[in-house]
C-alpha positions as CSV (number, residue, x, y, z in Angstrom):
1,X,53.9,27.8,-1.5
2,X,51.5,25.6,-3.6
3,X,49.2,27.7,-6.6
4,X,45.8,27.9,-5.4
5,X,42.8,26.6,-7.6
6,X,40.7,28.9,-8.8
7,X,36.8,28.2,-7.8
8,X,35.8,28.6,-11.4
9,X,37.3,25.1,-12.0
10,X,36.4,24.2,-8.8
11,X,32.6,25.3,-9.9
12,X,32.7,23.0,-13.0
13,X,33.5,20.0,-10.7
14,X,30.7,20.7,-8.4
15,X,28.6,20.9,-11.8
16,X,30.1,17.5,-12.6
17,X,29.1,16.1,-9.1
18,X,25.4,17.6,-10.1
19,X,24.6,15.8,-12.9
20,X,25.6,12.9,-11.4
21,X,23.5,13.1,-8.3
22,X,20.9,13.9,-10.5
23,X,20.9,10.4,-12.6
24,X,21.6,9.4,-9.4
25,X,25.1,7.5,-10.1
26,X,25.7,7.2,-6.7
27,X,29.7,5.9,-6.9
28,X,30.5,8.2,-9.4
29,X,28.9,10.7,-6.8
30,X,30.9,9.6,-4.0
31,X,34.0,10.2,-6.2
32,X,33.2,13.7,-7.3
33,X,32.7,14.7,-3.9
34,X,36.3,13.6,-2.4
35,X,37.6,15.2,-5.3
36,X,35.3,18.6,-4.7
37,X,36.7,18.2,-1.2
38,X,40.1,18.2,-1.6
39,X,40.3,20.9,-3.7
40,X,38.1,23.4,-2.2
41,X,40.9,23.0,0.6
42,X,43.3,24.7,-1.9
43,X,40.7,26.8,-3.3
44,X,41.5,30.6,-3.7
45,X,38.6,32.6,-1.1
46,X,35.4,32.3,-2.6
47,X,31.9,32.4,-0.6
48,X,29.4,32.2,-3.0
49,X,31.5,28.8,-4.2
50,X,31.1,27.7,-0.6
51,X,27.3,27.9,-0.5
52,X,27.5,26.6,-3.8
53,X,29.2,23.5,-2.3
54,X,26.9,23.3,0.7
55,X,23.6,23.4,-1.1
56,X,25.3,20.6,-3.1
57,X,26.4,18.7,0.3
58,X,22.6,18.9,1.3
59,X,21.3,17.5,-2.1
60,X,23.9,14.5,-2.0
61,X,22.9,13.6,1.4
62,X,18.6,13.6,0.3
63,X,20.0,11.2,-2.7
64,X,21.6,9.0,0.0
65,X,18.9,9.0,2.2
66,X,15.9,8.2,0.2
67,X,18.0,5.2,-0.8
68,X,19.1,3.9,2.5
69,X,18.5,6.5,5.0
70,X,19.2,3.5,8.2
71,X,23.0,3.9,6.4
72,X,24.1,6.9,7.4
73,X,28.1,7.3,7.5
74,X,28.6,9.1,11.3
75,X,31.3,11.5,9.4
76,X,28.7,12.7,7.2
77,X,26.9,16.1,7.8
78,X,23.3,15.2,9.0
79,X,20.7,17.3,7.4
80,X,19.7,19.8,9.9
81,X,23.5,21.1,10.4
82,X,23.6,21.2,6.9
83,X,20.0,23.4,6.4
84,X,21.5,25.9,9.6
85,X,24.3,25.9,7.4
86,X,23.1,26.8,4.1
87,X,19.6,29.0,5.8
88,X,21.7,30.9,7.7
89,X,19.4,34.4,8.8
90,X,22.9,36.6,8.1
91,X,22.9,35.3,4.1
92,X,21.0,36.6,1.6
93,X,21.0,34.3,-1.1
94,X,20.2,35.5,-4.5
95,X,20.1,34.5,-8.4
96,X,21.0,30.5,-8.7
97,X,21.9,29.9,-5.1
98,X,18.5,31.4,-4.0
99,X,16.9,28.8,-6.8
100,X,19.2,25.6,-5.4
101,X,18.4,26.5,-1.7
102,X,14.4,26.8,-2.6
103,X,14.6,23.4,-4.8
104,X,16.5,21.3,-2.4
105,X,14.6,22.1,0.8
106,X,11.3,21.6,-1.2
107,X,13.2,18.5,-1.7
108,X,13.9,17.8,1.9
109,X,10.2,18.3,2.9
110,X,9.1,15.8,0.2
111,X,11.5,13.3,1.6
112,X,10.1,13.8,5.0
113,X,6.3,13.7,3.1
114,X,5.8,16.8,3.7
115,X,4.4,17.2,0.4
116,X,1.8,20.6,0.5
117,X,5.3,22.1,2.4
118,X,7.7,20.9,-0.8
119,X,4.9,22.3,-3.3
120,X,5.2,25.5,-1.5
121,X,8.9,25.6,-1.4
122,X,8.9,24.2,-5.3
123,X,6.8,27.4,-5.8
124,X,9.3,29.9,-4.5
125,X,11.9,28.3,-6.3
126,X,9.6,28.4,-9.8
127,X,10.2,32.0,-9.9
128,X,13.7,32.0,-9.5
129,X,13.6,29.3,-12.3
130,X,14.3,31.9,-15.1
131,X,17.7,32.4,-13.8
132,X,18.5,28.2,-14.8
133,X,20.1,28.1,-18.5
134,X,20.5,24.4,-18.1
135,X,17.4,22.2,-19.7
136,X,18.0,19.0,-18.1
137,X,17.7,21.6,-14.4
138,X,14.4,22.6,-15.9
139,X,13.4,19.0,-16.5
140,X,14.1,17.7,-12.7
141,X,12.9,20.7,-11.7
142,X,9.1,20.3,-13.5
143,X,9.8,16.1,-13.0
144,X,9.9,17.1,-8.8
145,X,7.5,19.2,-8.8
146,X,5.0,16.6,-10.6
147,X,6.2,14.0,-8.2
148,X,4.8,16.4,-5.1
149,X,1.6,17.5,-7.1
150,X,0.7,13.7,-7.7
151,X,1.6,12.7,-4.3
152,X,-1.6,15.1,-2.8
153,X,-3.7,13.3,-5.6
154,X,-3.8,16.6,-8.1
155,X,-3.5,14.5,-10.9
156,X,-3.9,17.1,-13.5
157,X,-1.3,19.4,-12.1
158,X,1.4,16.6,-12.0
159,X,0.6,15.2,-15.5
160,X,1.0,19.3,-16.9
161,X,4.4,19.2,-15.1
162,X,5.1,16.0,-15.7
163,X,4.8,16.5,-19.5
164,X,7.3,19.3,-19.6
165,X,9.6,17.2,-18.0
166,X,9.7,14.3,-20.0
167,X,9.6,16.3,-23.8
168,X,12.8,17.9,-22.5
169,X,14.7,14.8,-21.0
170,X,13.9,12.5,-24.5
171,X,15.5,15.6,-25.8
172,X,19.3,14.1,-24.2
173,X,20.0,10.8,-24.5
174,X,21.9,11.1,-21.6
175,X,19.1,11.0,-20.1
176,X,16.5,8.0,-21.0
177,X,16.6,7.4,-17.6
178,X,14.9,10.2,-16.7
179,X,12.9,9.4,-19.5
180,X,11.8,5.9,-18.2
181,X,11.0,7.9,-14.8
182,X,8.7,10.1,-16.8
183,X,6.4,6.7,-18.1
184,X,6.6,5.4,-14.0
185,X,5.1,8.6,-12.7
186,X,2.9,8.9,-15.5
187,X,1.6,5.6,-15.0
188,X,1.5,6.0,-11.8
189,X,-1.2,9.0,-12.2
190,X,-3.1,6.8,-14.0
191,X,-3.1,3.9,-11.8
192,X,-4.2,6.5,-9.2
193,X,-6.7,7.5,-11.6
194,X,-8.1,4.0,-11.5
195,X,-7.4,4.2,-15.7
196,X,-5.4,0.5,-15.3
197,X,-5.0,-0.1,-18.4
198,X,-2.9,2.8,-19.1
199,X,-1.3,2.4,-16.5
200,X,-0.1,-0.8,-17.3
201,X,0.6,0.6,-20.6
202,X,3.5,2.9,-19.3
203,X,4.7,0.9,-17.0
204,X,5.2,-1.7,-19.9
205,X,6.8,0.9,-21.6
206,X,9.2,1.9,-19.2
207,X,10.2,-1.7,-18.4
208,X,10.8,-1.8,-22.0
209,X,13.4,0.9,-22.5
210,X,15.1,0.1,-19.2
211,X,15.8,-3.6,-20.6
212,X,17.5,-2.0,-23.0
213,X,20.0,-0.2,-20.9
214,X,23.0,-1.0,-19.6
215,X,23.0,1.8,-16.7
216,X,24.9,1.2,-12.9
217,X,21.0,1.8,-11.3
218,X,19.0,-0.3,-13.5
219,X,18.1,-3.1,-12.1
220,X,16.9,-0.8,-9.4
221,X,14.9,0.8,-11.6
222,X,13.5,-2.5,-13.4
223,X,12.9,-3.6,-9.7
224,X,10.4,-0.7,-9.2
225,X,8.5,-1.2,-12.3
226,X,7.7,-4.4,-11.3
227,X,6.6,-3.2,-8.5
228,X,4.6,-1.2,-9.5
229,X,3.2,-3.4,-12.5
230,X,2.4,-6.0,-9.2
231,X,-0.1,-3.1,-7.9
232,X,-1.9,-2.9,-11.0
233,X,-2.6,-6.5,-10.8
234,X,-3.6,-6.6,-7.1
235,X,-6.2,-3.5,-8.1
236,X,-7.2,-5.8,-10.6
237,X,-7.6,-8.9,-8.4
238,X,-5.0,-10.8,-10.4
239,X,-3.5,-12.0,-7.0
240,X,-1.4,-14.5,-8.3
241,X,-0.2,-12.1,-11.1
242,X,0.3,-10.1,-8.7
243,X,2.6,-11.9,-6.0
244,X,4.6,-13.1,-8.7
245,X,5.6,-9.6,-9.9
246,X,6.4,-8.3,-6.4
247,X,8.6,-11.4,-5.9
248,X,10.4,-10.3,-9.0
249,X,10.9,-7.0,-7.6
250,X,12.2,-8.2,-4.9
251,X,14.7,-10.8,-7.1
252,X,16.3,-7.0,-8.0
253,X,18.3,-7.1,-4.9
254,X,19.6,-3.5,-6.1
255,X,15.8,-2.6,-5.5
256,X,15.1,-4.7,-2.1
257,X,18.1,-3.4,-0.3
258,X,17.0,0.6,-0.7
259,X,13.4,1.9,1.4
260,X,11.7,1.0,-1.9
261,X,11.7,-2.5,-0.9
262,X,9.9,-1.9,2.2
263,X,7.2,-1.1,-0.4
264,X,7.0,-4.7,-1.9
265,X,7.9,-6.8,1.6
266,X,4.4,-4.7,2.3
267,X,2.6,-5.3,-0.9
268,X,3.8,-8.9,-0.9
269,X,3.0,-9.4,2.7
270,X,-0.8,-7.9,1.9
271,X,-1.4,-10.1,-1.3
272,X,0.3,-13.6,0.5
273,X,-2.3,-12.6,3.2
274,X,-5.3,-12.0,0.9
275,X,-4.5,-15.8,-0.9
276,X,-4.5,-17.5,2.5
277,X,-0.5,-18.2,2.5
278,X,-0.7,-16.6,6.4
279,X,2.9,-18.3,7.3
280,X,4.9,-17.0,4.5
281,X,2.9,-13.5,5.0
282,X,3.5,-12.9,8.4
283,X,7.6,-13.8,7.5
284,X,7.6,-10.4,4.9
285,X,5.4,-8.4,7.6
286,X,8.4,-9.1,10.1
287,X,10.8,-8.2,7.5
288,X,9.4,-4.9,5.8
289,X,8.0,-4.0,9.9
290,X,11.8,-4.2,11.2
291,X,13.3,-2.4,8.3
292,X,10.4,0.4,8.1
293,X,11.7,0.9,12.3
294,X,14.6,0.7,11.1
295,X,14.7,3.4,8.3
296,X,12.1,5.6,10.6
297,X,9.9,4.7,7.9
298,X,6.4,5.9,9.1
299,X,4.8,5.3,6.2
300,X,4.6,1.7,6.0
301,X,5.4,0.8,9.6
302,X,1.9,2.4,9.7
303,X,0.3,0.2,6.9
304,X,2.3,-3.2,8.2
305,X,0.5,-2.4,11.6
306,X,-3.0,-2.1,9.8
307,X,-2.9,-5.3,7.9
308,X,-1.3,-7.1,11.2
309,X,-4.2,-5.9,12.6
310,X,-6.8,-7.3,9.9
311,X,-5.0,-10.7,9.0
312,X,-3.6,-11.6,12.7
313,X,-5.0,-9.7,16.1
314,X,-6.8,-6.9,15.6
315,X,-5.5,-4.0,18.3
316,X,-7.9,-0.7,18.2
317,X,-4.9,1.2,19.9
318,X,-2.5,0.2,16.7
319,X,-5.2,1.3,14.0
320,X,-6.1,4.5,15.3
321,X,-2.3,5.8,15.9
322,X,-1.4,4.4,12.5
323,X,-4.6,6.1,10.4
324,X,-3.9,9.4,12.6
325,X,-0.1,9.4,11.4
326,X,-1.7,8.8,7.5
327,X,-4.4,11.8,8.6
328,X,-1.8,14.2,9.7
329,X,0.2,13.8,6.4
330,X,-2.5,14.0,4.2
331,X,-2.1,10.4,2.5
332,X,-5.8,10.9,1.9
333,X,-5.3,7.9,-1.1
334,X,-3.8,5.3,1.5
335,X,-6.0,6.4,4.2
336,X,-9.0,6.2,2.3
337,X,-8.0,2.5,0.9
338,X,-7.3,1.3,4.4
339,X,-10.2,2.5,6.0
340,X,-12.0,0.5,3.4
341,X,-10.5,-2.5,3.9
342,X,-11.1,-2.3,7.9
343,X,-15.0,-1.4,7.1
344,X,-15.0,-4.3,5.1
345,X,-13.3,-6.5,8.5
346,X,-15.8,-5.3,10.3
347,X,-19.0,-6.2,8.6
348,X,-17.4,-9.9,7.7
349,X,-16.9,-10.1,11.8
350,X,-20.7,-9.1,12.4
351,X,-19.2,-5.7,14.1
352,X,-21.7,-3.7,11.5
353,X,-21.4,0.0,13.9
354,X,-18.3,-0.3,13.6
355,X,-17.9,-1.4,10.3
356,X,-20.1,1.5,8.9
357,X,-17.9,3.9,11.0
358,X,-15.0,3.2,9.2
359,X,-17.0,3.3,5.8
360,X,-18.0,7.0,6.6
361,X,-14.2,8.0,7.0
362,X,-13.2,5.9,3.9
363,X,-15.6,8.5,2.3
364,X,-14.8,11.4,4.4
365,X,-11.2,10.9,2.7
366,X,-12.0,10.3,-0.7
367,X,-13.6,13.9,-0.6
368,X,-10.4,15.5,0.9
369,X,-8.2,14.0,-1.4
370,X,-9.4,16.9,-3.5
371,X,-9.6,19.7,-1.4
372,X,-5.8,19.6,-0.6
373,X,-4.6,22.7,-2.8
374,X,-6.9,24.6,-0.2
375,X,-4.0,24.6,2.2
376,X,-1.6,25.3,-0.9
């Protein structure tokens, strides 16, 4: 009869599998979770290690899927079974488990932009946090939770959290990834914020330390900055600026291939439109509209179908389903901008009633952008 291994070492595995989900090294990932799996099936009996490996199941699948969530392997666990699994009504889930199952399904819900839902699951899970001893936990904990805070346009909040976060991650240099995540989200507040030159300014500095690093996800990484560099310009009407920095985001193929890319097939799309270069914008609306269905990515396949609608044939039916989807999830910033940008179609066609409509709602939104922490 074979020895059994004991869960503690088992445990430290699962710890190793952690940290790398966390700098989201997605081979070294994969590895550490056959090796988990093989020997948790010569584990001694140990059920708190078995929700311990379940709540880390559920957090591998959320890394997988917000990278390419069209890809998912038909022998993995799909995350509902895995939530019944781990939210079972007959366990009571205390001390770090209670904090991992809190964490991760205020992940989930952010993943499925459900973002007043992850705040309020991020909140349960803040007062478990004094039961984490691990700093770099703290750090993705308060980086998440900025993430959520900016995404319902509480720019304050997020920048509080998001400062937390990054003084403890430049405190590992394991981490300067993380780090370089910090200066994106910060200067993505700011870009929010309509402050573009400091947003530009962290941006710049992020793309700055990643060229310096010779880290698996980089170019990934690099690919978003440019991205995101590309939306400052647009803001700022620098359209040719612009288009050239999305199409170096695309370049980063380890970028275009994830749902991020959808992102600048969309942006590229919009700012080819806006120059008159119709032929080679309708080509990336195809593109980013059949990957967005593709991916169930409601998001954008809602945006693509706005700007089809301003640059190609305007359909009333399309417009209204796609700003209601942006309405019911809040995205108060992108509904606000859209609306805008149809007011503005409308008064350049004559349709002025219309047009003014429109205007009223682009208002209507910039006012609730704020009042979001009611339903908190």
């Amino acid at each position: 009869m074979s020895q059994k291994i004991s869960s503690a070492a088992v445990g430290v595995k699962i710890n190793e599998w952690y940290n790398m989900i966390r700098q989201f090294s997605v081979p070294d990932a994969e590895i550490l979770k056959a090796e988990v799996e093989r020997e948790i099936e010569q584990m001694e009996e140990d059920q708190y290690l078995l929700v311990y490996y379940s709540l880390m199941c559920f957090r591998h699948q959320l890394m997988l899927d917000s990278l390419k969530p069209s890809e998912k392997q038909k022998k993995r666990p799909t995350i509902p079974d895995l939530l019944e699994k781990i939210e079972s009504p007959q366990r009571k889930l205390t001390g770090l488990l209670k904090y991992y199952s809190l964490f991760f399904r205020g992940m989930y819900e952010f993943n499925q932009k459900g973002y007043v839902e992850a705040i309020h699951y991020y909140r349960k899970a803040e007062k478990e946090l004094s039961v984490v001893t691990d700093e770099m936990e703290k750090a993705e904990f308060h980086y998440k939770l900025a993430d959520a805070y900016y995404q319902i346009n509480q720019y304050y909040v997020s920048l509080n959290h998001l400062t937390i976060a990054k003084r403890l991650f430049e405190s590992n240099s394991f981490y300067k990834v993380k780090t370089i995540g910090c200066n994106m989200m910060f200067g993505a507040n700011m870009y929010d914020m309509n402050r573009l030159t400091e947003a530009e300014s962290y941006y710049r500095e992020a793309l700055s330390l990643a060229e310096q690093l010779n880290e698996k996800n980089i170019k990934r990484i690099i690919g978003v900055i440019y991205h995101n560099l590309g939306l400052v310009s647009e803001r700022e009407q620098q359209l040719n600026k612009a288009e050239s920095l999305f199409r170096k985001a695309l370049d980063m193929k380890e970028h275009a291939d994830t749902i991020y890319g959808i992102r600048s097939q969309y942006m590229l799309s919009r700012v080819l439109y806006q120059t008159d270069k119709s032929e080679e914008a309708r080509s990336f609306y195809y593109i980013a509209l059949h990957r967005a269905l593709k991916c169930h990515e409601e998001e954008y396949k809602s945006k693509l179908k706005i700007i089809y609608s301003i640059y190609e044939e305007y359909d009333h039916k399309d417009v209204e389903q796609s700003l209601h989807y942006l309405e019911k999830k809040r995205l108060w910033s992108e509904y606000a901008e859209l609306t805008e940008i149809l007011g503005d179609y409308h008064f350049e066609k004559g349709n002025f009633a219309e047009g003014r409509k429109f205007l009223k709602r682009a208002i209507t939104a910039q006012t609730k952008k704020f009042k979001v922490t009611e339903a908190l």
